[in-house]
N, C-alpha and C positions, 0 to 999 in steps of 0.2 A: 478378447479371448485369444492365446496364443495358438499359433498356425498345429493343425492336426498332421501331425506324421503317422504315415501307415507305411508298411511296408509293402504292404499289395493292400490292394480293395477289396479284395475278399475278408480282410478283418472287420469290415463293417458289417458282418455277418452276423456277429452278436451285439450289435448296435442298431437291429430292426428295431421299429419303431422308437428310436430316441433323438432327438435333436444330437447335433455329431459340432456341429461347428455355429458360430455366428460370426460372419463378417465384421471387419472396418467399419467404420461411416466411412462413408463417399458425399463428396458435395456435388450436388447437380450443377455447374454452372453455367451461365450464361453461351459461354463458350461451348462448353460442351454439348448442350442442346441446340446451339449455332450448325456445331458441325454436323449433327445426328441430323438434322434435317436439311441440311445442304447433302450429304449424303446419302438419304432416302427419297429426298425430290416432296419430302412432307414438308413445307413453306406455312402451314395453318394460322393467321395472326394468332390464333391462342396456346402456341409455343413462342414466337420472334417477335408478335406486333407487341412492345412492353404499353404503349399508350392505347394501343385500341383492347388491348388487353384489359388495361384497368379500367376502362368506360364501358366494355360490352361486357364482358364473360361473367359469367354465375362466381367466379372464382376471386375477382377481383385483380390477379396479377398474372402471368404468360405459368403454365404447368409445363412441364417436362414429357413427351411424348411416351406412353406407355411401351410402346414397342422399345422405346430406349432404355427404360427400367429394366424390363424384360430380359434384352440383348447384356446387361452389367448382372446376369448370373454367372455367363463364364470366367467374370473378372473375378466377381467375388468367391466362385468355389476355386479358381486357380489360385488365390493370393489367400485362401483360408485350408486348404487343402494339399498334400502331398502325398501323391497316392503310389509311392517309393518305387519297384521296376517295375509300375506297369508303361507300356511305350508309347504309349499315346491316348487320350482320348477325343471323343466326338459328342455331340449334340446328336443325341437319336430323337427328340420332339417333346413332345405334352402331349400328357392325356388333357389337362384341363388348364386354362389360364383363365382368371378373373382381375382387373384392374378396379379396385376395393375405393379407392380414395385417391385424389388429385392428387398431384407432387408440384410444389410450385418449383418455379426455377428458382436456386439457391438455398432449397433446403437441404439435408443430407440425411441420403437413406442408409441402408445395409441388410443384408440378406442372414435370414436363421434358414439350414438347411437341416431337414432330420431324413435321416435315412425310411425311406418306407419300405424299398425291397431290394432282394438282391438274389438273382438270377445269373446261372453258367451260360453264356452263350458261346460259339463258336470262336476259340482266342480269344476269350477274355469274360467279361461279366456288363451285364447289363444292372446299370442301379436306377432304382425309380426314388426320387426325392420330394419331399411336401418340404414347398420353397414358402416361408412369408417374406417378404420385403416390408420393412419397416420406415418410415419417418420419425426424424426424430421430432419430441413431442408431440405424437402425433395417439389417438386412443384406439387407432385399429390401424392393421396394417394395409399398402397401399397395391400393395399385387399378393395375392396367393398362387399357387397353382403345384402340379402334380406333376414333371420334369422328369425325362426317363435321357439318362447319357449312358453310353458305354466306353468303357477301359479295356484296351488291349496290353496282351504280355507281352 
């Protein structure tokens, strides 16, 4: 899907309640879930240990740490999204986050964002998003959740 140019984020005004964008594929790799966890101090064999991995885990091979899934919303609504002069935005939180289904390392997901709301706040707009992250080939997706960020002017 090609990249959404807005002008301001206030145009997603008459885009409540519709999907607005879907992400790239992203490939999860080895590497990057190296880093994500040397980074978090999260070492769990069932992200890095690839052999105790495949002998113990319900999954059979090393999954990608949900908080890392998670954390590749900002990637994916930055590199799908251009929300034209506003000057910055932030991660204001979740209402709700669910991790739906394992990610092994080496598959590749991408994120459907739909607008759920959009609110004036003080310089700027608060928007609330219903995130699914997907895998590919995958029959449900692998994180849901309810992602509230704000845009300044």
């Amino acid at each position: 899907m090609p990249k959404l140019e807005l002008t301001s984020p206030r145009e997603l005004r008459d885009r409540v309640g519709q999907e607005v964008v879907v992400s790239d594929w992203l490939e999860l790799t080895p590497d990057r879930v190296d880093r994500f966890a040397e980074a978090t101090g999260d070492r769990q064999w069932i992200h890095v240990d690839v052999e105790r991995a495949r002998r113990e885990s319900p999954f059979g091979a090393p999954i990608a740490h949900g908080f890392l899934t998670l954390s590749l919303l900002s990637k994916f609504i930055n590199e799908s999204v251009s929300f034209g002069a506003s000057k910055m935005g932030v991660n204001y939180g979740f209402n709700r986050v669910r991790f739906t289904d394992p990610v092994p390392v080496g598959a590749r997901i991408r994120a459907r964002l739909a607008v759920k709301g959009i609110e004036d706040i003080e310089g700027g707009v608060q928007l609330t998003w219903n995130v699914k992250v997907e895998r590919e080939g995958a029959g449900k997706p692998c994180l849901v959740a309810e992602w509230l960020t704000r845009r300044y002017d």
